[in-house]
C-alpha positions in Angstrom: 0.0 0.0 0.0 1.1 3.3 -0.8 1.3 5.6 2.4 3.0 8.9 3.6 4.8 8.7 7.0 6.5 12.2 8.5 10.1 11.7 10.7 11.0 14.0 13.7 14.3 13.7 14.7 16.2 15.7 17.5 19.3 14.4 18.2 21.7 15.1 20.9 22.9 17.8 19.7 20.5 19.8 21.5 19.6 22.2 18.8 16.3 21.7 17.0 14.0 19.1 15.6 14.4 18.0 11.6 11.0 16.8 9.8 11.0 15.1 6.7 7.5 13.7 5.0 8.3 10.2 3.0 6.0 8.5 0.3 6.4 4.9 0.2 5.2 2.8 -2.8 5.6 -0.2 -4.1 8.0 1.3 -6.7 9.9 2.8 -4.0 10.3 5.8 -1.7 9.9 9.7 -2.3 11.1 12.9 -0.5 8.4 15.0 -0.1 9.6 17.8 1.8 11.1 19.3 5.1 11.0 21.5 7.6 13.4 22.5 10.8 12.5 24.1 14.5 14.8 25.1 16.9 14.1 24.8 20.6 14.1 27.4 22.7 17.0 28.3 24.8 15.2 27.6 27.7 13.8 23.6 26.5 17.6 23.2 25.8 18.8 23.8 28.9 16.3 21.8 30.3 17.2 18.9 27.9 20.5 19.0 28.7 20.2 19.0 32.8 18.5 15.8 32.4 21.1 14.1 30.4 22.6 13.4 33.5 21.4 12.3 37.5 19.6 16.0 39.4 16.9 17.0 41.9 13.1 16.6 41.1 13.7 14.3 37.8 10.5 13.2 37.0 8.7 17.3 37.5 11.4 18.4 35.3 10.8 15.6 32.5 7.3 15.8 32.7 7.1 19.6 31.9 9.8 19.1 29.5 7.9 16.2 27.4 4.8 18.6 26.9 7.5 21.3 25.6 9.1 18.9 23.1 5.7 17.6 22.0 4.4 21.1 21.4 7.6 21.7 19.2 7.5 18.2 17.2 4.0 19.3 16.6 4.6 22.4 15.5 7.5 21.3 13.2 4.5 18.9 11.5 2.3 21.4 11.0 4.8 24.1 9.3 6.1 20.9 6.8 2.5 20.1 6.2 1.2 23.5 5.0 4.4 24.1 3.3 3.7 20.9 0.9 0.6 21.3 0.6 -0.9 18.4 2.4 -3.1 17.8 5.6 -3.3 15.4 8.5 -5.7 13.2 6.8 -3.0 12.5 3.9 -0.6 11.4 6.7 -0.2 7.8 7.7 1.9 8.2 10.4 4.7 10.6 11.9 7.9 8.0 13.1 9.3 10.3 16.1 12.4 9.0 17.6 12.5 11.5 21.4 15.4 12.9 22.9 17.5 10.5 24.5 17.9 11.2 28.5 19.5 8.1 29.2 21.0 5.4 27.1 21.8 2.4 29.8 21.6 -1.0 27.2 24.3 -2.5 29.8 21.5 -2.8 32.2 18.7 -3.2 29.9 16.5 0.4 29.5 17.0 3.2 27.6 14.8 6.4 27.4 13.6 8.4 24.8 12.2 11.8 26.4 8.5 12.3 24.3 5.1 12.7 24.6 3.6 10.9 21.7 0.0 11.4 23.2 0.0 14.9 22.7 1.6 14.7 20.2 -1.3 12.7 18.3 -3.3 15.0 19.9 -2.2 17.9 18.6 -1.8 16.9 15.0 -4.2 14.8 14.8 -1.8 12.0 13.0 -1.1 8.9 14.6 2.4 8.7 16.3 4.8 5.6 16.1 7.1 6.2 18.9 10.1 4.3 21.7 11.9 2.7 18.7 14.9 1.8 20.6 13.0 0.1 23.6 12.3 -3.4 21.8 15.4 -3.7 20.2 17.3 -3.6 23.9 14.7 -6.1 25.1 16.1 -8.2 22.6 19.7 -7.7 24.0 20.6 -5.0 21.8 22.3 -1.6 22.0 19.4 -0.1 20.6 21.1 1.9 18.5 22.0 3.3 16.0 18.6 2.5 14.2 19.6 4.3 10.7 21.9 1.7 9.1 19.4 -0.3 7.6 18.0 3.0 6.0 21.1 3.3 5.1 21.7 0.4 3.2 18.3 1.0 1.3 19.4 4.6 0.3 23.0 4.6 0.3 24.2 1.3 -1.1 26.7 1.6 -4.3 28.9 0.2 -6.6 31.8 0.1 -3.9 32.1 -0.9 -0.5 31.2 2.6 1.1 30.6 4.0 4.5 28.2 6.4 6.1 28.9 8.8 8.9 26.6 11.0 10.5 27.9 13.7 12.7 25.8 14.5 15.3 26.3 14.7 19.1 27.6 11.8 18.4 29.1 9.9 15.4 28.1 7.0 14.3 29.0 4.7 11.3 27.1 2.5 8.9 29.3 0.2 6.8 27.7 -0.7 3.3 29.1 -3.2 1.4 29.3 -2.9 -2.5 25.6 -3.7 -4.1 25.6 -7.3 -5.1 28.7 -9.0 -2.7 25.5 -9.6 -0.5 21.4 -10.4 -0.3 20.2 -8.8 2.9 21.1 -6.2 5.0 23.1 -9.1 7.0 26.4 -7.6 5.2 25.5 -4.2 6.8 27.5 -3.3 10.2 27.9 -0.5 12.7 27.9 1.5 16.0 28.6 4.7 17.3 32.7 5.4 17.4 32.1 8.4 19.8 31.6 12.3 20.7 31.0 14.2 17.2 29.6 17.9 17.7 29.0 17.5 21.3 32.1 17.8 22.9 32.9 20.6 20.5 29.4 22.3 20.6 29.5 22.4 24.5 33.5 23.9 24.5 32.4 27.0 22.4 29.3 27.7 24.1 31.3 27.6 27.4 34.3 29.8 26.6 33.0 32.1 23.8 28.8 32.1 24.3 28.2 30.5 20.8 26.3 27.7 20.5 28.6 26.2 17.7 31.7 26.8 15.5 30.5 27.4 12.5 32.2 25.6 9.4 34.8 25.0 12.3 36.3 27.9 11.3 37.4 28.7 15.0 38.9 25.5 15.4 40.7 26.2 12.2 43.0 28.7 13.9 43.9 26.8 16.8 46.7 23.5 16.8 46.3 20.2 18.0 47.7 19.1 21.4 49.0 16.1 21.4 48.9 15.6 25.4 45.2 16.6 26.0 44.6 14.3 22.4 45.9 11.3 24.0 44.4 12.2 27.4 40.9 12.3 25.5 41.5 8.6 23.7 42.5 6.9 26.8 38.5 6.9 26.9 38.2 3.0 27.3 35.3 3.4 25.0 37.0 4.1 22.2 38.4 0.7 22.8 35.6 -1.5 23.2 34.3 -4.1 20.1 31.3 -3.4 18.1 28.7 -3.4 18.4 28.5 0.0 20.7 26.6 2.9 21.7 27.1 5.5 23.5 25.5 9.1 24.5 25.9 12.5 26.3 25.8 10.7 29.5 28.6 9.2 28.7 30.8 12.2 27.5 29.1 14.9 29.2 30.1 18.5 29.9 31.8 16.9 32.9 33.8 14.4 31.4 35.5 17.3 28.8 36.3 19.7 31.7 38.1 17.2 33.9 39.9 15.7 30.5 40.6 20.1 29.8 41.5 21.0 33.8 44.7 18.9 33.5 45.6 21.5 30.4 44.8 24.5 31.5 47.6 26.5 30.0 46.0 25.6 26.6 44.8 28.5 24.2 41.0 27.6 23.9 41.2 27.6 20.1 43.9 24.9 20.7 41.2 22.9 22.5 38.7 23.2 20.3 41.1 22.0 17.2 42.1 19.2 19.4 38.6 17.9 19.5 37.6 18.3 16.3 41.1 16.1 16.0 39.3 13.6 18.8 36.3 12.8 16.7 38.4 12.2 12.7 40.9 10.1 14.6 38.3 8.0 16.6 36.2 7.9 13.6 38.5 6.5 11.1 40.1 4.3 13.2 36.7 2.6 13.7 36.3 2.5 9.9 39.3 0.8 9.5 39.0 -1.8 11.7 35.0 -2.6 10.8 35.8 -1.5 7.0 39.3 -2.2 6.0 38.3 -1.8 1.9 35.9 1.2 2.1 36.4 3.2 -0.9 34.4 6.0 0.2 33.6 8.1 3.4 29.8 9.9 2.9 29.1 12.2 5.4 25.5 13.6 7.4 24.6 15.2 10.0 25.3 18.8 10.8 29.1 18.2 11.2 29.1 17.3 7.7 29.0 21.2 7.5 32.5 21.5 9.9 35.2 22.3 7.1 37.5 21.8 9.9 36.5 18.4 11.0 36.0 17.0 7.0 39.5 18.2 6.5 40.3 16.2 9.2 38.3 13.1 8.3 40.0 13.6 4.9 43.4 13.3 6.3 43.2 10.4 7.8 41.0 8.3 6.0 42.7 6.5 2.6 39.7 7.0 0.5 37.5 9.8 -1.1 35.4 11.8 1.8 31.9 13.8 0.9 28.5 14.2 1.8 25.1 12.6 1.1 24.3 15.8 -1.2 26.3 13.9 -3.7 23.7 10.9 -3.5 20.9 13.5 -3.5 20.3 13.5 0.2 20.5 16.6 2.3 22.9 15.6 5.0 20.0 17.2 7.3 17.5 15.3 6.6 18.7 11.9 6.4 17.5 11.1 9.9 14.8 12.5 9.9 14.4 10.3 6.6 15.5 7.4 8.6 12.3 7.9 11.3 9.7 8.2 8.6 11.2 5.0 7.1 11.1 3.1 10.1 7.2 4.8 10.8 6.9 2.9 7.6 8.1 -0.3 8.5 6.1 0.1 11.4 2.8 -0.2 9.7 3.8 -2.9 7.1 5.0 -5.4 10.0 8.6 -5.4 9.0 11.4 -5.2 11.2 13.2 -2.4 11.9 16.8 -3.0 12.9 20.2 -4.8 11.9 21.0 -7.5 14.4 24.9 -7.1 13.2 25.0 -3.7 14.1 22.9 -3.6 17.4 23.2 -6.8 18.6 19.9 -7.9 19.3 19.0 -11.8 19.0 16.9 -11.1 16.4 14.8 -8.8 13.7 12.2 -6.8 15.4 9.5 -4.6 14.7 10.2 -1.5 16.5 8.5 1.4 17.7 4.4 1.4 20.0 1.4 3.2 18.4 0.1 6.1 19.8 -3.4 6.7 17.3 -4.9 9.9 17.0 -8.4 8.9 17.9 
């Protein structure tokens, strides 16, 4: 059946929420449009205090919920009048939440949302907690986007994608053909991306990112506070792996930046842009020895600084999904509206390779408008 499903992605980067309406056919699938909301400063901060352990949890997640509902919704309706379509055309919106707390070693993760209002609101039906059934099934429960990925993304050579978000995460594609399922397809998150970065500026010069990394362009890697940073033991654990802000928080990159605190801040911030090429490529070499191709997504995608990087130290060609006809912005988003879509046609939803689950599973609960 043909249908139209809407994704809502915010990701930990803490800026905004990405929508992107999908129309799936038998013949295939079709971008319809997007649209982009930032939060408020003041949903932000209250996003990011509850990242991590503080007083009165549960009032402060509550009132944040009906915040970040009344922004996905207001996101839906903006994309909706700007293609020209209404909530009775909609199948679905796919809305992933803002992750609070990612815990798969002890067998929960949470996905701040509110997908009742949210079908309240907008009338649409909401498909919502994607990650939840793939951790009962002893997954990571993320990253969810690979098998998108695959569908999208696979080419002639063995190729992989990288989306730069909070944090970075990696889906290796092998070349079209060399397999029959999405079995061949593996990944994980490798570590920090914007976050450590995002959360350096804003704390030393009151910006809430570097744009085109053109600050951290004028500053020189450290090699003491680099190899301080990758003595992380995460960066040396197997795949498959996840990871989040609670993880590295604001408090893990001031205690690695105290021990250096002769350092010019521009030197800082060039030594973590340094942090996430090295700990991405080495990740891509040891998961993807023969990729031919690095393809980029995410808003670091737009980090001059950091793709100069990636370029450096990775042996094959580096660019972005704009190439493949993608906006590197709304491949997530993308991802969510696919997965809203695999939803209502019973298929499953992750990659047991790259999550390591026991098995396929349908992901995501139902949430119906009326």
């Amino acid at each position: 059946m043909e249908h139209i499903t809407i994704g809502l992605m915010s990701g930990t980067s803490l800026d905004g929420t990405d929508a992107v309406a999908m129309r799936f056919s038998p013949s295939g699938m079709e971008r319809l449009g997007h649209a982009y909301l930032s939060f408020t400063p003041e949903l932000r901060e209250e996003l990011a205090a509850l990242v991590l352990p503080g007083d009165n949890e549960i009032e402060h997640m509550g009132d944040a919920s009906v915040k970040l509902a009344r922004n996905y919704a207001d996101v839906v309706l903006r994309l909706l009048a700007d293609i020209g379509l209404s909530a009775h055309d909609i199948a679905a919106i796919g809305v992933h939440g803002q992750t609070i707390r990612h815990r798969p070693e002890r067998g929960f993760t949470l996905q701040l949302n509110h997908p009742a209002l949210l079908a309240e609101l907008t009338g649409i039906d909401v498909i919502a907690d994607f990650r939840s059934r793939d951790v009962a099934a002893g997954g990571e429960g993320a990253p969810l986007v690979p098998a998108f990925h695959a569908e999208c993304f696979t080419g002639d050579v063995p190729r992989v994608i990288l989306n730069l978000g909070g944090i970075a995460n990696i889906s290796v594609l092998p070349a079209r053909g060399s397999f029959t399922t999405c079995e061949g397809v593996l990944g994980g998150d490798t570590g920090p991306a914007n976050m450590l970065l995002d959360t350096w500026i804003e704390s030393t010069r009151g910006l809430p990112y570097d744009e085109e990394g053109r600050w951290a362009a004028t500053g020189t890697v450290n090699p003491a506070l680099l190899a301080d940073c990758l003595d992380d033991p995460y960066f040396a654990l197997d795949f498959p792996k996840s990871t989040g802000r609670e993880r590295f928080s604001p408090e893990w990159l001031f205690a690695k930046t105290s021990l250096h605190s002769n350092l010019a801040p521009e030197d800082v911030a060039r030594t973590l842009t340094e942090l996430t090429a090295i700990t991405v490529t080495d990740a891509v070499h040891r998961l993807a020895p023969d990729a031919h191709e690095l393809i980029l997504c995410g808003g670091g995608s737009y980090n001059q600084t950091l793709v100069s990087a990636l370029s450096t130290h990775f042996k094959g060609e580096v660019f972005d999904t704009r190439r493949l006809g993608v906006d590197p912005m709304e491949v997530e988003a993308a991802a969510f509206a696919w997965l809203a879509s695999r939803f209502l046609t019973r298929q499953p939803g992750n990659l047991p390779a790259v999550t390591h689950a026991i098995g396929p599973r349908i992901l995501g609960a139902l949430y119906p408008a009326f």
